[in-house]
MARVEXMAR-836769 format. One record per residue: y, z, x of N, C-alpha, C in turn; residue number from 0; residue in one letter. Coordinates in nm, 4 decimals. Each point is the difference from the previous one (the first is absolute). Last residue first. Example, Ala and Ser with C-alpha at 12.3 -4.5 7.8 and 13.67 -1.06 7.14 Angstrom:
2
     n.yy     n.zz     n.xx    ca.yy    ca.zz    ca.xx     c.yy     c.zz     c.xx  nr rest
  -0.2250   0.7080   1.2850   0.1190   0.0060   0.0820   0.1090   0.0730  -0.0770   1    S
  -0.5720  -0.0070   0.0290   0.1190   0.0000  -0.0890   0.1200   0.0000   0.0900   0    A
END
This chain:
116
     n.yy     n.zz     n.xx    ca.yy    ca.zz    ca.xx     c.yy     c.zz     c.xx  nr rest
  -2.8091   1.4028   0.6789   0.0991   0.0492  -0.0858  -0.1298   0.0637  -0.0999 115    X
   0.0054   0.0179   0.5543  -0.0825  -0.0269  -0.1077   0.0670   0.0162  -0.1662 114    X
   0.1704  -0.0410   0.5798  -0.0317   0.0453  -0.1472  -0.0574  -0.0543  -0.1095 113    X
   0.0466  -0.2047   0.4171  -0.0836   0.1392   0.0236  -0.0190   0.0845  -0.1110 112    X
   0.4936  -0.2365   0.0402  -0.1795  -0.0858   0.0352  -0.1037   0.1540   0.0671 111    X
   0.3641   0.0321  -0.3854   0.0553  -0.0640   0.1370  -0.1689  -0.0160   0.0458 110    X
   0.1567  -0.0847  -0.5555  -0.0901   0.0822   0.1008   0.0648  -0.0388   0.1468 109    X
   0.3298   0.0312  -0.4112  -0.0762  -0.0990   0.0625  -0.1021   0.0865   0.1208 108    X
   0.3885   0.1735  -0.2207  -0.1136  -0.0170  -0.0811  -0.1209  -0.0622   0.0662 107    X
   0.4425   0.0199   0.1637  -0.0175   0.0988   0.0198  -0.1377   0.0187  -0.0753 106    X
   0.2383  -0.3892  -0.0532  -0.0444  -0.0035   0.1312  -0.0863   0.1268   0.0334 105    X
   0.1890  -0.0011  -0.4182  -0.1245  -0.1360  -0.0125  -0.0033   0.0331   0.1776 104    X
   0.3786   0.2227  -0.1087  -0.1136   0.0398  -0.0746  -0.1276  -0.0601   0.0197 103    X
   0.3639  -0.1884   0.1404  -0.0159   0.0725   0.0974  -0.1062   0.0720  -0.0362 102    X
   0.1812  -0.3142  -0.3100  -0.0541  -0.0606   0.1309  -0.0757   0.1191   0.0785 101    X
   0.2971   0.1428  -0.3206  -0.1502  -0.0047  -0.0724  -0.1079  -0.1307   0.1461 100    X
   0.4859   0.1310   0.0618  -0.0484   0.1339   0.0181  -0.1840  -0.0450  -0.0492  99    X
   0.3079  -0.3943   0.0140  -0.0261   0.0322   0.1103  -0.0971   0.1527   0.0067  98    X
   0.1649  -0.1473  -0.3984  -0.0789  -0.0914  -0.0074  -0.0733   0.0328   0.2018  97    X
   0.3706   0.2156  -0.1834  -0.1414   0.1276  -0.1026  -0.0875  -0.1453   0.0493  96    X
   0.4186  -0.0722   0.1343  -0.0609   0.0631   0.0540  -0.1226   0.0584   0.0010  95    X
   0.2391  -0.3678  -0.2222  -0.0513  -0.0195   0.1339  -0.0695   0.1289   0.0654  94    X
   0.2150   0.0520  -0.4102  -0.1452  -0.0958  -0.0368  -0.0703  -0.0076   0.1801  93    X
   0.4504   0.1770  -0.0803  -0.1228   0.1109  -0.0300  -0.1368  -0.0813  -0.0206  92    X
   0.4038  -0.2462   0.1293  -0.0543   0.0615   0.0590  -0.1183   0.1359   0.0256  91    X
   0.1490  -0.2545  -0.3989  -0.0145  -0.0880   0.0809  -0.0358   0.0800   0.1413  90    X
   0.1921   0.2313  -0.2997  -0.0953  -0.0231  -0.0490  -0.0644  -0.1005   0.0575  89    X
   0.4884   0.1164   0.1112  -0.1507   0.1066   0.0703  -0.1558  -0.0417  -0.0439  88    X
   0.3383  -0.3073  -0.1408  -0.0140  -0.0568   0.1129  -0.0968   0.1619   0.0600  87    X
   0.1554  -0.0549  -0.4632  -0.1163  -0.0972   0.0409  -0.0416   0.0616   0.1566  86    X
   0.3845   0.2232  -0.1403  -0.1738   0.0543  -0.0633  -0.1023  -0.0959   0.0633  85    X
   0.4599  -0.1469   0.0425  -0.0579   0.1197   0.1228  -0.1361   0.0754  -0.0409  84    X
   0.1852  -0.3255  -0.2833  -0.0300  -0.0664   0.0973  -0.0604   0.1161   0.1019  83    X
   0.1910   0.1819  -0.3876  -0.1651  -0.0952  -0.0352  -0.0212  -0.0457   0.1471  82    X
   0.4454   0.1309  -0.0187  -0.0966   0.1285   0.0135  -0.1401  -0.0397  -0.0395  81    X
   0.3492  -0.3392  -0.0222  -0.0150   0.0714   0.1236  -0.1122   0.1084   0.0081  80    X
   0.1093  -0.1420  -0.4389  -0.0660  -0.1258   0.0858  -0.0594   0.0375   0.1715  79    X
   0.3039   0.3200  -0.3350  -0.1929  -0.0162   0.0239  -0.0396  -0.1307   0.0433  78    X
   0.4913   0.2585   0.0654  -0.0670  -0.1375   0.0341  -0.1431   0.0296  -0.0167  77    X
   0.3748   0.3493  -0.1878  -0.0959  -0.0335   0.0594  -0.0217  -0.1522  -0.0061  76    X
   0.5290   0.2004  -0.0192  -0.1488  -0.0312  -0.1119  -0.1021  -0.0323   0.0944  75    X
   0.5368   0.1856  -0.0592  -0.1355  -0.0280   0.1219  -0.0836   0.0087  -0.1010  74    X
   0.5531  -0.0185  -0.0588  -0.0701   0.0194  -0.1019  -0.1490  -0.0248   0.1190  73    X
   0.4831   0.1590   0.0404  -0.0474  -0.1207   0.0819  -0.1413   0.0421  -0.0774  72    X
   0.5367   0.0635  -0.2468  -0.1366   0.0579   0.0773  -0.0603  -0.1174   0.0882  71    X
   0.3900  -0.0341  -0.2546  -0.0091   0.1027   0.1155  -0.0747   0.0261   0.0690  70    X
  -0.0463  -0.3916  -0.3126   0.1082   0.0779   0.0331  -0.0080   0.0760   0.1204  69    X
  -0.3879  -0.1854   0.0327   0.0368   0.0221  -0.1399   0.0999   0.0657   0.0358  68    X
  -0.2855  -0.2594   0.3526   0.1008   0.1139  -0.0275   0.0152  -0.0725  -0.1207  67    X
  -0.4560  -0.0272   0.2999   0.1055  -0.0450  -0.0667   0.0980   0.0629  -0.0230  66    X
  -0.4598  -0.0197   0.2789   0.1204   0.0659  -0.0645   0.0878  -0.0909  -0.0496  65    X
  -0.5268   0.0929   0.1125   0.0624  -0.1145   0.0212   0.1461   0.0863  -0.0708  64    X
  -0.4909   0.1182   0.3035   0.0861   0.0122  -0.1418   0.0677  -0.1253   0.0292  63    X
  -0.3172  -0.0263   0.2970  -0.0739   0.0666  -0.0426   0.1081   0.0400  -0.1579  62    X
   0.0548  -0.3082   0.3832   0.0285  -0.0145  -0.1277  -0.0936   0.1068  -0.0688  61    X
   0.1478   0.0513   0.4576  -0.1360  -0.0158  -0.0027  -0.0107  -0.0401  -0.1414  60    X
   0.4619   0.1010   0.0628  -0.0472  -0.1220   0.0815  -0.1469   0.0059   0.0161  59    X
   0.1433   0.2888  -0.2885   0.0517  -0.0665  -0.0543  -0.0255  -0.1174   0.1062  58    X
  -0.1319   0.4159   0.1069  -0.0866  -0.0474  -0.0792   0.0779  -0.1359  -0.1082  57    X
   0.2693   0.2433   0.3430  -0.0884  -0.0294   0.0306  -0.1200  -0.0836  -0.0980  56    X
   0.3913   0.1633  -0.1431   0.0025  -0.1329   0.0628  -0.0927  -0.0521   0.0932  55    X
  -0.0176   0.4392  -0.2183   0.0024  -0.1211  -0.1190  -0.0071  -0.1101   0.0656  54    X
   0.0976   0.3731   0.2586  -0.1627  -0.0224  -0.0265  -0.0141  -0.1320  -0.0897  53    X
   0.3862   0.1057   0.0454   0.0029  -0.0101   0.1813  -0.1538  -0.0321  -0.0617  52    X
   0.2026   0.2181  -0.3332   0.0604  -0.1812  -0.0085  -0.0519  -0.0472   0.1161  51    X
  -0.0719   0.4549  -0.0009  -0.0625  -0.0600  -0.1360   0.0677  -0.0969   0.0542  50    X
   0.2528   0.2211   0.3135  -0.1427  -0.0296   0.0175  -0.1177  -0.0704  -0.1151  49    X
   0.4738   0.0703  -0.1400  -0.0181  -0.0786   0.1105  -0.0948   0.0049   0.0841  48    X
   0.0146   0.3454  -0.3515  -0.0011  -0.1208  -0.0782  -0.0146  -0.1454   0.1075  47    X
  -0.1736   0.4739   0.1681   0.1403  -0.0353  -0.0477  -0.0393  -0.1439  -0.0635  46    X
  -0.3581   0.3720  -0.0230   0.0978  -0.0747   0.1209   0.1079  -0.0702  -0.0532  45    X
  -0.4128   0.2360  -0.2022   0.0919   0.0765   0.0691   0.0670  -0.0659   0.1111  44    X
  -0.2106  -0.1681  -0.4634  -0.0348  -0.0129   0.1419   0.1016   0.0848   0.0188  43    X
   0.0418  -0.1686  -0.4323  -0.1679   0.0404   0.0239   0.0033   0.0519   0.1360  42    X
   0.4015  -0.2099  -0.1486   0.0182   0.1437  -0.0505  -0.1224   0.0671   0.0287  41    X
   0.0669  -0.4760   0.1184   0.0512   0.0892   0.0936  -0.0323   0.1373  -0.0462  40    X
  -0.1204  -0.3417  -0.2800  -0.0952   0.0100   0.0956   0.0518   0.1006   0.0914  39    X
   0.3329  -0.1426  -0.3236  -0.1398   0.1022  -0.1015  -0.1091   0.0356   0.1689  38    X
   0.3473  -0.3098   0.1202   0.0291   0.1255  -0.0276  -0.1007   0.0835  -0.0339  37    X
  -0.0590  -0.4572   0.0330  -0.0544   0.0931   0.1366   0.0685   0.1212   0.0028  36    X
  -0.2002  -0.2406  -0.4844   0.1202   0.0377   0.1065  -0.0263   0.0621   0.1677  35    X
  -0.4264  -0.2166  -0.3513   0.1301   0.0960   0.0326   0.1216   0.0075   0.0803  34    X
  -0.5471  -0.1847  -0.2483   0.1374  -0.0378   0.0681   0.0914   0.1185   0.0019  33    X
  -0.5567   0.0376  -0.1087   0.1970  -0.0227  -0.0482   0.0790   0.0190   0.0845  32    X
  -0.4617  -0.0084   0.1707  -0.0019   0.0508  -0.1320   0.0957  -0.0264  -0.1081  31    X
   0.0304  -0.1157   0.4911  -0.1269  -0.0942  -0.0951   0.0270   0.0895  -0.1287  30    X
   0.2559   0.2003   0.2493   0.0811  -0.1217  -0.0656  -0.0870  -0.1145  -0.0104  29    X
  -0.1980   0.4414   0.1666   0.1251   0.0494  -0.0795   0.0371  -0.1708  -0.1150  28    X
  -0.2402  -0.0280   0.4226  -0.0872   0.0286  -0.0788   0.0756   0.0662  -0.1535  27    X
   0.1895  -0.1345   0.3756  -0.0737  -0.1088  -0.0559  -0.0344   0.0615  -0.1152  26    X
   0.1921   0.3447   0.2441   0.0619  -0.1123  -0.0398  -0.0519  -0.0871  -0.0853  25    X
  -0.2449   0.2439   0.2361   0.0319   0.0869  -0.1109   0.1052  -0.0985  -0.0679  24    X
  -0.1260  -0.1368   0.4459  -0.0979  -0.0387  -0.1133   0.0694   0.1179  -0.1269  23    X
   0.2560   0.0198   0.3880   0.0328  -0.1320  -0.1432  -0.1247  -0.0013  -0.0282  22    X
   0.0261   0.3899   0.1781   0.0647  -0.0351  -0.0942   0.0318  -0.0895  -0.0392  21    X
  -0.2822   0.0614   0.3154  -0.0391   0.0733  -0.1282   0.0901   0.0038  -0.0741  20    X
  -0.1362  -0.3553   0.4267   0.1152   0.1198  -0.0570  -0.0164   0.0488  -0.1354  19    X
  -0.2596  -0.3993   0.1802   0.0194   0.0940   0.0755   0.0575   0.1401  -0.0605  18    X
   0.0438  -0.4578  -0.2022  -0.0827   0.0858  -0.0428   0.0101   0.1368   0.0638  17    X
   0.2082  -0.3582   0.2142   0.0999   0.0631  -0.0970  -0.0924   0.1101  -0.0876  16    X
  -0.2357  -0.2156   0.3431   0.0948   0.0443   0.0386   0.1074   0.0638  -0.0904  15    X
  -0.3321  -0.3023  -0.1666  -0.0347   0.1189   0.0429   0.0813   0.0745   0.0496  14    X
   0.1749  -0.4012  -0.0995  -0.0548   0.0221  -0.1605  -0.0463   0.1503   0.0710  13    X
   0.1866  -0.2542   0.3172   0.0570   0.0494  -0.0153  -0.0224   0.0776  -0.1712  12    X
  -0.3270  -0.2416   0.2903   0.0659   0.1320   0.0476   0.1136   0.0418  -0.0739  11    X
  -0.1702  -0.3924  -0.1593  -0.1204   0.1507  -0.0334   0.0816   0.0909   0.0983  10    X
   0.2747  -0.4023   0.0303  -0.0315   0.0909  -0.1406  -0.0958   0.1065  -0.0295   9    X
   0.0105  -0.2761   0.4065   0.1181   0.1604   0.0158   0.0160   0.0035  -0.1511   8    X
  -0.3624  -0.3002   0.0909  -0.0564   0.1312   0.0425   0.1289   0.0550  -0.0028   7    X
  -0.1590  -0.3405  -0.3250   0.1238   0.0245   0.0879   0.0016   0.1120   0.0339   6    X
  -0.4595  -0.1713  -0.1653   0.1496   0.0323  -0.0449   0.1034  -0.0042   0.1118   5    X
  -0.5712  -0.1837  -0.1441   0.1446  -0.0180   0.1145   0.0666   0.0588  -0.1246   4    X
  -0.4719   0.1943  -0.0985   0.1235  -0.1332  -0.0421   0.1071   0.0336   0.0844   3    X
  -0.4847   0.1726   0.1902   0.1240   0.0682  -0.0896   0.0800  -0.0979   0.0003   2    X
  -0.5130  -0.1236   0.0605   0.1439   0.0124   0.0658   0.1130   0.1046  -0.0836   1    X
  -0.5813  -0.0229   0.0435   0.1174   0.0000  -0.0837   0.1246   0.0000   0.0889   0    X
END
């Protein structure tokens, strides 16, 4: 099995932005419903200009997407993005459990002298 060509500084920058516990809380917040990066600031103990600092992070890994409404800057989850990064561990979870059950079968196998 190959893992499907991607644009390897999009997966780094799709994981890399994952990395950090608060923009996954993020994501994971504005997959559910959209929101203000205000409303998002009031959740976190940091200043509103770190929230927007994280936002823009996960805004160039298109993981959200922003817009401004009047005043506001309105962030919404990208599930296209977030499917893709599913595919792509699931893809590598295939390769591995396919290499670990190889090793199984080697480890099974009579060595010589033995009698199965």
């Amino acid at each position: 099995m190959v893992v499907e060509q991607r644009d390897q500084a999009e997966v780094d920058r799709i994981f890399a932005a994952l990395a950090d516990a608060t923009r996954r809380d993020v994501v994971m917040r504005v997959l559910e419903r959209e929101s203000s990066v205000s409303a998002l600031a009031r959740r976190y103990d940091m200043s509103f200009a770190a929230v927007q600092k994280h936002v823009a992070v996960l805004e160039r890994a298109r993981l959200v997407t922003k817009e401004r409404r009047g005043r506001e800057q309105i962030v919404r989850g990208e599930v296209a993005t977030v499917r893709a990064a599913v595919r792509l561990l699931e893809e590598y979870e295939e390769i591995w459990r396919g290499r670990i059950g190889r090793i199984e079968e080697i480890l099974a196998e009579p060595t010589e002298g033995e009698t199965p």
